[in-house]
N, C-alpha and C positions, 0 to 999 in steps of 0.2 A: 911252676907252682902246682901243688898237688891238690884234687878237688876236695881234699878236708880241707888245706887251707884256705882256700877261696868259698868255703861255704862257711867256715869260722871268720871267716873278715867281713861279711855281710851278715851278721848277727851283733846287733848293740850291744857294746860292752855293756848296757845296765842290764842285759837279761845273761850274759856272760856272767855276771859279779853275783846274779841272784842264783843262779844254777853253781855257783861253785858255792855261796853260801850255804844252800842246802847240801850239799853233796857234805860239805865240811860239816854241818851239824850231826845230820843223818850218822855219819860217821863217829859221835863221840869230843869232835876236835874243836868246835866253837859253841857256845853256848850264847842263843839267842840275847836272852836278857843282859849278859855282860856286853856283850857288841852294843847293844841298842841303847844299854848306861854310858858306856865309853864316847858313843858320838853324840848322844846329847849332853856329855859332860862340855867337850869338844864347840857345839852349835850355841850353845848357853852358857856356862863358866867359864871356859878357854877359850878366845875367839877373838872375833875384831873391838868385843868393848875392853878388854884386857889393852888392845893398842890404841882405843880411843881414851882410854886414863890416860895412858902416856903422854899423846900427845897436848891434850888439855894442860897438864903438868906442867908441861915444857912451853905451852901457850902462857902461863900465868907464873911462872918459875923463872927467872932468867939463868939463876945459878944453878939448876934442874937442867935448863935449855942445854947449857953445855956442857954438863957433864954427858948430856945421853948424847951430842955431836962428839966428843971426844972418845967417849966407851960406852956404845948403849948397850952392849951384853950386860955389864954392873951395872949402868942406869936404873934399867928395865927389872933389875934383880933388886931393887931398892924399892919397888912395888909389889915386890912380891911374886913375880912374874918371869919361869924360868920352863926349866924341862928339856923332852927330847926337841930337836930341832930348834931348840934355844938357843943354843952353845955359842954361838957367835955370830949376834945380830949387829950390823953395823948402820947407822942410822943417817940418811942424807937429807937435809933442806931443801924444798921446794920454793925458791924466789918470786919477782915478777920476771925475771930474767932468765931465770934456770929452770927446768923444770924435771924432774927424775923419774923414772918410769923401770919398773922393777918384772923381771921374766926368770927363767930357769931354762935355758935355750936344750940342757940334758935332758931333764929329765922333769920334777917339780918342787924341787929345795923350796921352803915355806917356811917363814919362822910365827910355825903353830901357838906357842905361848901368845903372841898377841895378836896373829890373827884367826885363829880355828884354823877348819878346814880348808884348804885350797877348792876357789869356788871351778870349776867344770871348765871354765874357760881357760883358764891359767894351763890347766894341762893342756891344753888343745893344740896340736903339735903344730896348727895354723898361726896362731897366735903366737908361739915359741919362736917360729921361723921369721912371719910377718913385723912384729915391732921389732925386732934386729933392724929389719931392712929399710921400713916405711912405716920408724915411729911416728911420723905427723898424721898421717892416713889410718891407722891402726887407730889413733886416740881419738880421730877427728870420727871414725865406725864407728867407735864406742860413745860416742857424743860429748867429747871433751875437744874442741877448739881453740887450739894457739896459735896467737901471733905468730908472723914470719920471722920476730927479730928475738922471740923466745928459743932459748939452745934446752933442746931435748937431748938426754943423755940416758941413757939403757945403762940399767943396772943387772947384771947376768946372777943369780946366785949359785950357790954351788953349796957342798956340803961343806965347804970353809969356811964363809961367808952368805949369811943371808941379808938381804936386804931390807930397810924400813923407811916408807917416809914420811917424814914432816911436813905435810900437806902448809902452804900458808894459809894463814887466818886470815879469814874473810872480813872486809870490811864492816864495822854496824856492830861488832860482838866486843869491842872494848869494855864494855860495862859487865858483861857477863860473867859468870863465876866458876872455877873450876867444874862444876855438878853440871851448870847451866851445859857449858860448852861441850860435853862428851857424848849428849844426842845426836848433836849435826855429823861428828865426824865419821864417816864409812870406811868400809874396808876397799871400796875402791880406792879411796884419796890417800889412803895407806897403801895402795901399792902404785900407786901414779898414774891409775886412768881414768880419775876423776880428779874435781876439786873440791871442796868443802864449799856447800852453799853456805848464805847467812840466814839466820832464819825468818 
């Protein structure tokens, strides 16, 4: 390894990413203000409340329920809710029995329309490698604790297939109403390393 690379591998990617951003500006080729509209379109309009609709939906829908288990890319486009990285979201149930845990082992395949941005950790090539191996220990770090007789199942995505979950609904919120229900659910519990509390 050459001493550029080993002094560029000890430099955080966030100060990497802000030195290329200036360089790219400097240059003519990014314009601050459009970058900074794009990812608060991204962190606020685009994001995990786009997949907390869904799911509430599909909480209070039965006939909703299963159209987005059968084809949530159309589901999902029945809300209004599509784009790059949309193209083909497939949608899994979280049981008391099952529980679905969603990674990108390549790379960071994301289906942005209902979650935003992939949060920091999801890249994390720890993370990528680790729930493959030792999803129970992985979720149990992140502070999500399953039973020994609950089957964890890693969902890989890819640019074919992106994954989404159906968190199950927490006990206490039968009464609740579609609006009510779309605060509790996170984008963890959308991507299976969390659960949905009740409120």
């Amino acid at each position: 390894m050459s001493t550029a690379e080993s002094s560029t591998e000890r430099i955080p990617a966030s100060l990497r990413t802000e030195a290329l951003e200036q360089l790219l500006t400097e240059r003519g080729l990014v314009d601050p203000a459009v970058m900074d509209k794009f990812i608060a379109n991204y962190e606020t309009n685009v994001g995990p409340l786009n997949g907390a609709k869904v799911v509430a939906k599909a909480w209070t829908d039965p006939e909703y329920r299963k159209r987005l288990l059968d084809d949530g890319t159309t589901a999902i486009k029945e809300l209004g809710f599509s784009g790059p990285q949309g193209e083909h979201i497939v949608v899994v149930e979280n049981t008391p029995t099952t529980h679905n845990v969603t990674v990108c082992t390549l790379c960071s395949c994301y289906p942005w329309p209902v979650l935003g941005l992939p949060p920091s950790w999801y890249k994390d090539p720890a993370y990528r490698a680790r729930v493959v191996k030792e999803p129970r220990k992985v979720l149990s770090e992140m502070g999500l604790d399953l039973a020994d007789d609950v089957e964890i199942i890693v969902r890989d995505s890819s640019s074919e297939v992106r994954w989404l979950v159906l968190p199950e609904r927490p006990a206490g919120t039968e009464d609740l109403s579609e609006e009510e229900l779309v605060p509790l659910i996170t984008r963890d519990a959308l991507v299976g390393v969390a659960k949905v509390a009740a409120p």
